[in-house]
C-alpha positions in Angstrom: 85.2 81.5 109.4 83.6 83.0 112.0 85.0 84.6 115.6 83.4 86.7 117.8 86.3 88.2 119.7 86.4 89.9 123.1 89.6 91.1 122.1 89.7 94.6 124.0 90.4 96.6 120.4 88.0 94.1 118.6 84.9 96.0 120.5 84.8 99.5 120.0 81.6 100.8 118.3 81.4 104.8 116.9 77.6 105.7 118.4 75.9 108.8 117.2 75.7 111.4 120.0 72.4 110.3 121.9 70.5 113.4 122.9 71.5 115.2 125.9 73.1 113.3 129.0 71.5 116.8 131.4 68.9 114.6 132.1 70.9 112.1 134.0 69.3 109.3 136.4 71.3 110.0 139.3 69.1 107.6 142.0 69.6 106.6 145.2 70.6 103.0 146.3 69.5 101.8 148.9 72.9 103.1 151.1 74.3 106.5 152.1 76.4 107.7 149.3 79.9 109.1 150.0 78.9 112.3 147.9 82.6 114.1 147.5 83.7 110.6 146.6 81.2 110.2 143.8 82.1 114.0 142.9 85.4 113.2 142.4 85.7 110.5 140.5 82.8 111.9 138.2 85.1 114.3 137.1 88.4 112.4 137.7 87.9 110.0 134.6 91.6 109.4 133.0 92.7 107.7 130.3 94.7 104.7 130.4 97.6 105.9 128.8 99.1 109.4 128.3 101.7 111.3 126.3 104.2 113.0 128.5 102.5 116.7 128.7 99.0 115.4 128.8 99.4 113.1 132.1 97.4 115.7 134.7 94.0 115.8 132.4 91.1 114.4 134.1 87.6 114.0 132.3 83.8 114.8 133.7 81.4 111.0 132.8 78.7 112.7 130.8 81.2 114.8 128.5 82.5 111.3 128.1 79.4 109.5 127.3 78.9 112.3 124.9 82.0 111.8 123.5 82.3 108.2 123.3 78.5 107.8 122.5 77.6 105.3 125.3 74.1 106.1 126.2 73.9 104.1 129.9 76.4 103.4 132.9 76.1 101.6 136.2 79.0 101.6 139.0 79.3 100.1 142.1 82.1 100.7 144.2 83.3 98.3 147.0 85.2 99.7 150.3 85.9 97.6 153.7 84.6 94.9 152.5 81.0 96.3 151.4 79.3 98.1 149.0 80.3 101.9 149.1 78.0 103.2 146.4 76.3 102.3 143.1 74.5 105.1 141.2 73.5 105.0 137.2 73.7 107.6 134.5 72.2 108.1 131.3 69.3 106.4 129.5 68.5 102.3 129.4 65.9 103.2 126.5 66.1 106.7 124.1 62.5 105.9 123.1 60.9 105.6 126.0 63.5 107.8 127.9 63.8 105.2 130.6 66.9 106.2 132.9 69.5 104.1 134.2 69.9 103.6 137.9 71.2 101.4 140.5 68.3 98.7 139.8 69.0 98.8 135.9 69.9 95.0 134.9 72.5 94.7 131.9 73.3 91.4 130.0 76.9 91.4 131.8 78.5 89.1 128.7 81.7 87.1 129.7 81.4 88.1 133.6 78.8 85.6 133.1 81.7 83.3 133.3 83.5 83.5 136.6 79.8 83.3 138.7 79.2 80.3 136.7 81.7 78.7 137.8 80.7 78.7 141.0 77.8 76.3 140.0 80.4 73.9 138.2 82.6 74.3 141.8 79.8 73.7 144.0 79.4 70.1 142.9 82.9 69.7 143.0 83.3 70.6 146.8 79.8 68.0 147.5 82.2 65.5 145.7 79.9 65.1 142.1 82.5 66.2 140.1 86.4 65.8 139.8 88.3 68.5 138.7 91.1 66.7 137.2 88.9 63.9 135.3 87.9 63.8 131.9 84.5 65.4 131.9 83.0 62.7 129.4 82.8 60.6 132.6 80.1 62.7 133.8 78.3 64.1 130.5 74.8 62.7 129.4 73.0 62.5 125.7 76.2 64.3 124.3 80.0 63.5 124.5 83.3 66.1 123.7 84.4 63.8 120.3 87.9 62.1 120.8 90.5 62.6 118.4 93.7 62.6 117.8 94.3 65.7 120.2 92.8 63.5 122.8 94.5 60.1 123.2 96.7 61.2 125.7 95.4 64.3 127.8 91.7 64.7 128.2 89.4 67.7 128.5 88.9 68.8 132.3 86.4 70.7 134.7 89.5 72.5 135.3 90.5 72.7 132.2 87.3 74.6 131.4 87.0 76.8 133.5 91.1 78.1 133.2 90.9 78.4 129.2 93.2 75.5 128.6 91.2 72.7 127.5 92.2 73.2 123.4 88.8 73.8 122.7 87.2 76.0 119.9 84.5 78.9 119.5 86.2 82.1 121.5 82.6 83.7 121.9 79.1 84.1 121.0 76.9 86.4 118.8 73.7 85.7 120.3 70.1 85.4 118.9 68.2 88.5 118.1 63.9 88.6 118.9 62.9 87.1 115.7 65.8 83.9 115.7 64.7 80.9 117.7 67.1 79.8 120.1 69.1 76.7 119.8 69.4 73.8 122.5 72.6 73.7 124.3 73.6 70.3 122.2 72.9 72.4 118.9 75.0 74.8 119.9 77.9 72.4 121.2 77.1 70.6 117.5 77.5 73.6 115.5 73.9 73.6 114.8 73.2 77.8 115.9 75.6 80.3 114.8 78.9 79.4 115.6 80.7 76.4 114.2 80.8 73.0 116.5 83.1 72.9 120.0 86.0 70.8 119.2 89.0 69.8 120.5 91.3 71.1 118.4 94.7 71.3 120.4 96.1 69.1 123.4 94.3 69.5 126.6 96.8 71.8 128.7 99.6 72.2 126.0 98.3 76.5 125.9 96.2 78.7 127.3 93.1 80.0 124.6 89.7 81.5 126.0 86.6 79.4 124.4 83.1 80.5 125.4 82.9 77.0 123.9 84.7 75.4 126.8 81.9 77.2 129.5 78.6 76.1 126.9 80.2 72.4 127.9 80.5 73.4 131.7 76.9 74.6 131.2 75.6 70.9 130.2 77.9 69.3 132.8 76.5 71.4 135.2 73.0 70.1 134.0 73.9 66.6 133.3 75.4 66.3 136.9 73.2 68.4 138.8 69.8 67.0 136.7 68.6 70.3 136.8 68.3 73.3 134.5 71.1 75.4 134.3 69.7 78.7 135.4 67.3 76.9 137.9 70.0 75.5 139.3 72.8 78.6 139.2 69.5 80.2 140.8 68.9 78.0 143.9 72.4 77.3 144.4 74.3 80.8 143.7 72.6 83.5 143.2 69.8 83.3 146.1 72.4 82.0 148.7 74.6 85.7 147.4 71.5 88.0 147.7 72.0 88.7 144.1 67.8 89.1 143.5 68.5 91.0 140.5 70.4 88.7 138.4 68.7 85.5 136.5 70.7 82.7 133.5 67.5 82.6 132.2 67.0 82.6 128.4 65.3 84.9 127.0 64.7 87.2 130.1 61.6 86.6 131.8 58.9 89.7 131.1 59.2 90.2 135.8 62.9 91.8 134.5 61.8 93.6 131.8 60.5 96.9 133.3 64.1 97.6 134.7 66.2 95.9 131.8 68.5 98.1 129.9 68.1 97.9 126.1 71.4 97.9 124.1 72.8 99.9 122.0 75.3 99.0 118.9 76.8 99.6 115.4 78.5 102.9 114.0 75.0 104.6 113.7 73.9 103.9 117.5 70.4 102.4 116.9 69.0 100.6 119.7 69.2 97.4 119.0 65.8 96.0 117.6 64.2 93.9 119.7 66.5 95.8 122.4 68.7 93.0 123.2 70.0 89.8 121.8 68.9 86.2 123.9 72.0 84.1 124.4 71.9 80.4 125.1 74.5 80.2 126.0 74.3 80.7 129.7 77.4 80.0 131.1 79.2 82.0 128.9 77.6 84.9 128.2 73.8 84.7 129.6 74.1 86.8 133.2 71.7 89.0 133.8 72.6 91.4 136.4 73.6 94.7 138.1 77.0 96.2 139.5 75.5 95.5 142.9 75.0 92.6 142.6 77.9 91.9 141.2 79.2 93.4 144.3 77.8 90.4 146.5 79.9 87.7 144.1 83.6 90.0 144.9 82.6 90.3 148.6 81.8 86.8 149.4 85.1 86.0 148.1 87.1 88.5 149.7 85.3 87.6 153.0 86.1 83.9 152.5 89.8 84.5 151.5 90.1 86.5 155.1 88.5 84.0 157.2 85.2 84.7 157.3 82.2 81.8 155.3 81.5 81.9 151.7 77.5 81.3 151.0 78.4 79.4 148.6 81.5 77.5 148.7 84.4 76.0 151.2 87.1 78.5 151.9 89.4 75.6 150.9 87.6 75.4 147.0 87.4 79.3 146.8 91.5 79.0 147.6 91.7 76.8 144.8 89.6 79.2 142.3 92.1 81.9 142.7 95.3 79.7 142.1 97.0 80.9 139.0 96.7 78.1 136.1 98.4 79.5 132.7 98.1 83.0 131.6 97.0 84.1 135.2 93.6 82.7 134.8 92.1 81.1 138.0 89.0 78.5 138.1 86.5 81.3 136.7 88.1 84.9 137.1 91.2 86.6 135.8 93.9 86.8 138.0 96.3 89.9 138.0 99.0 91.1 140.0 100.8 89.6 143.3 100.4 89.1 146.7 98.5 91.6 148.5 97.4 93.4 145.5 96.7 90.0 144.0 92.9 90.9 142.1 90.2 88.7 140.2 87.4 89.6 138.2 86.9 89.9 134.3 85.7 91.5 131.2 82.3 91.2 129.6 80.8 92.0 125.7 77.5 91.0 124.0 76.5 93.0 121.7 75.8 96.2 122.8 76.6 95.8 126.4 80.2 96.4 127.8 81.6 95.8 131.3 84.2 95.1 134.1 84.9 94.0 137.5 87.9 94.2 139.2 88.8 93.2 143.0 91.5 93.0 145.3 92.0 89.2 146.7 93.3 90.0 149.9 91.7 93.7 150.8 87.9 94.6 150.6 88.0 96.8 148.0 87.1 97.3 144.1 84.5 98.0 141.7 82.4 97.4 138.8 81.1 99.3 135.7 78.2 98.2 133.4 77.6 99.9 129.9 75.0 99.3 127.5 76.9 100.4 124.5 79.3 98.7 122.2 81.6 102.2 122.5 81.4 101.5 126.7 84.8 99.4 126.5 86.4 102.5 126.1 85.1 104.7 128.7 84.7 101.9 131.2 88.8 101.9 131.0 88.6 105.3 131.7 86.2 105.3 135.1 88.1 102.0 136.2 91.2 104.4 136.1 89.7 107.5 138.2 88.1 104.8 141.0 91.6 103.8 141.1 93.1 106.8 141.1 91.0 108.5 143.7 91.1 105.9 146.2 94.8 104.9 146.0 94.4 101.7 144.5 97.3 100.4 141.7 95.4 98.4 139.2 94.9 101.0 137.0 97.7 103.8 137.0 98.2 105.8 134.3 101.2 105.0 132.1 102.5 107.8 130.9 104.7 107.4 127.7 106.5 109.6 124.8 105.3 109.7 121.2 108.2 110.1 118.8 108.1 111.7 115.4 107.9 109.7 112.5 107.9 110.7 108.8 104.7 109.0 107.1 107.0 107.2 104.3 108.7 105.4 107.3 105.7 104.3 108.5 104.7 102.6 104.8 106.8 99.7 105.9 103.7 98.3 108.7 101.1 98.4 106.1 99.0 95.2 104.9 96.6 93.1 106.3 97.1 90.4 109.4 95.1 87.7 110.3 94.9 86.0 114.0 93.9 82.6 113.9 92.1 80.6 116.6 91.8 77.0 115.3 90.0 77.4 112.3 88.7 81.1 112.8 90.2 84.3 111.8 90.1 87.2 112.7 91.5 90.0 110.1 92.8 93.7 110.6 94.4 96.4 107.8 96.7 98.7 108.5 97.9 101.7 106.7 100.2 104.4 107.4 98.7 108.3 108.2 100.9 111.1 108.8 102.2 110.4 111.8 100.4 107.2 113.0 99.3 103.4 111.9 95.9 103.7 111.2 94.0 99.8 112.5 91.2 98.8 110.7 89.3 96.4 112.2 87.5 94.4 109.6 84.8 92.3 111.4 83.6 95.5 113.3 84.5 98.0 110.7 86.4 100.6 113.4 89.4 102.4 112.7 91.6 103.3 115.7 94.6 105.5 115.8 98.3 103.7 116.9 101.4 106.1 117.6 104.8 105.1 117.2 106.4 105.5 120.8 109.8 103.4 119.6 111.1 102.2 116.5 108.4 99.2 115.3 106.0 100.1 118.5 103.0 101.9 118.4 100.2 102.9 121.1 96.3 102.8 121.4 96.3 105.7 124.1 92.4 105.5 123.9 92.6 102.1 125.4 96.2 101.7 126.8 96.8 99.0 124.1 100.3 98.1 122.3 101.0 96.5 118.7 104.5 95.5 118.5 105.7 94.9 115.0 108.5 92.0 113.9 110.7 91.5 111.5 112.2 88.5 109.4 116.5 88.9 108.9 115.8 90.4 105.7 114.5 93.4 108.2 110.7 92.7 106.1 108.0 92.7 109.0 106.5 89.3 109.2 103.6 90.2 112.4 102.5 91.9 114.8 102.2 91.4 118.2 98.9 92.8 120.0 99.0 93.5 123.6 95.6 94.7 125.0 97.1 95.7 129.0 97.0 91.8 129.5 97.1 89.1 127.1 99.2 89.4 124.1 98.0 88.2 120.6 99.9 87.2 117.5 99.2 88.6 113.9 100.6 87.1 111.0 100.8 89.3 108.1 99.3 87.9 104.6 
């Protein structure tokens, strides 16, 4: 079985200390930088969570990149409705010593995703695409197989693009240098590294993220557009945003190379060979980019939504991307929160790169961080929560909780192994009981991570803000576990 999760506990890597971070790239966009601002949230990193006591501790970025072992980060902050600042720390290559700045691109994984979508959106607002019809009307040389899933409710564009289409695949691996890259109908087949996209649960009936259900966007895209996806994401979306650092293109062309970040993964930290993995896999995980850039995408909404023209798409469709379809997911981003602090944006992992971008709907503010690390998820949490901190915002507060003491034989009751299963993937953890915490082994990326009991059968992540909740049968035996990463929650069954 194979699943390459974006769960945010299923992507922490342990890096080896890379060198020292006193050699920081600390280079100038192209803007005036608020300095006391940067100052401030450069030393006002928090964690997510706290226990009672330790609520007031603030962290400095490079003791953190020393600490978490992420060797590059790029922010970009957004404030009335514009870029604020973007600045870059840390190396994009220990070899070579090449420094990260604001020009640094990073493979920006799932936030490939919601900027996408505005390629599959755009033909919908000319009138080429339907969102509510099945999408084998409009797909060429390849169809989505019909089953017994699909006789009565059929696989949509907006099915897609909200998570909700019962498709397989949750994400991609990628390709390293030496692998040759398979066709998007390969990959659709289960011809690269991933087994075939299927329809494996009723159209609509629950919400379950597939990377599989953007590959088919990606060839709709193409079939409908008869163009190449990145050519036509290009012309279309990225040149009309101003976003001239950011390409689809598979594997990156060489004119990117000279500023691209390499990655870095696994518990011993070695850049990746070949530096990066290709990914053909466009619309789900094959972005190019920078924070800036990424800036340009959050603004053009957040113009549209007050008024103003989106360069890319009616203020009427852009209304209908951020409309909440199950689990909070609109037609491309997450959507979190209500009303006026309504926000969009989402998570990205390949390997060795690890981001997020978060914005507020209705106000022109937020921000977004890029690391080239594995270990980044992490400590991107942890500069997400100082931004907001720092400027007021409330996407990000601190919870602040209370551990209780537990005797370790108490604890001997949540130990085994659980298994979350997507269709017919699975995804494994162990667990055993410490002295006075749950020790999580996560089995596909061999990490351990420390949970502490905060209630009876509840136990905290504080790294990461996450929450396992344990249930139990009438017998009083513990059946599962229940997973809640800040935002989705995900069932374990124990074996």
């Amino acid at each position: 079985m194979k699943l390459y999760s974006s769960l945010s506990f299923s992507i922490l890597f342990v890096l080896l200390v890379l060198c020292t971070y006193s050699c920081q790239n600390t280079s100038q966009p192209i803007i005036t930088e608020p300095a006391e601002d940067i100052k401030a949230i450069e030393n006002g990193l928090k964690k997510p969570m706290a226990f009672k006591g330790e609520e007031g501790t603030t962290f400095n970025i490079l003791d953190r990149m020393k600490a978490t072992n992420v060797a590059g980060v790029s922010i970009a902050v957004i404030q009335d409705g514009k870029m604020a600042w973007a600045r870059g720390y840390g190396y994009a290559n220990t070899e070579t010593k090449d420094t990260i700045d604001a020009e640094t691109v990073f493979q920006a994984g799932s936030i490939s995703k919601p900027v996408a979508a505005l390629a599959a959106l755009k033909l919908v607002d000319e009138g080429k695409i339907d969102l509510d019809e099945n999408v084998n009307t409009y797909l060429k040389g390849w169809k989505i197989p019909d089953n017994e899933f699909t006789t009565t409710e059929k696989v949509t564009l907006r099915r897609l693009l909200t998570h909700t289409a019962g498709l397989t695949v949750h994400g991609f691996p990628g390709y390293n240098h030496e692998e040759s890259i398979p066709s998007v109908i390969e990959v659709l087949d289960g011809q690269g590294n991933t087994d075939s996209i299927r329809v494996d649960t009723e159209p609509g009936s629950i919400w379950r993220y597939s990377g599989g259900g953007y590959t088919i966007m990606q060839k709709l895209v193409e079939d409908v557009s008869g163009d190449d996806f990145a050519a036509y994401v290009q012309k279309e979306i990225l040149t009309p945003l101003g976003m001239g650092r950011s390409t689809y293109v598979q594997p990156l062309p060489e004119s990117f190379h000279t500023n691209a970040s390499a990655a870095f993964d696994g518990q011993e930290g070695v850049m990746a060979e070949g530096l990066w993995n290709n990914y053909p896999e466009k619309a789900a995980a094959g972005l190019w980019t920078t924070p800036s850039d990424l800036v340009k995408y959050c603004v053009d909404i957040q113009r549209a939504i007050k008024g103003g023209e989106s360069q890319v798409l009616s203020t009427k469709m852009i209304e209908r991307m951020l409309s909440k379809d199950k689990n909070d997911w609109g037609l491309g981003p997450s959507l979190e929160h209500e009303k006026d602090s309504m926000t969009f944006g989402h998570g990205g992992k390949n390997r060795g790169f690890s981001n997020l971008m978060t914005a507020f709907v209705h106000k022109g503010e937020g921000a977004i961080v890029m690391t080239n690390t594995d270990s980044g998820t992490r400590l991107m949490r942890e500069i997400m929560a100082g931004i907001s901190a720092h400027y007021g915002w409330d996407w990000f507060d601190q919870k602040v909780v209370e551990k209780i003491e537990v005797q370790a034989e108490q604890l001997k009751e949540f130990e085994g192994k659980f298994v979350l299963v997507f269709g017919d993937e699975e995804y494994p953890l162990e667990l055993e009981a410490k002295e006075d915490h749950i020790e999580v082994f996560d089995i596909p990326e061999n990490q351990h991570h420390k949970f502490f009991p905060v209630a009876e059968s509840e136990f905290i992540f504080p790294d990461r803000g996450s929450k396992i909740k344990f249930n139990k049968n009438e017998e009083g035996a513990v059946v599962s576990l229940d997973y809640h990463d800040g935002r989705s929650t995900y069932t374990f069954e124990k074996k």
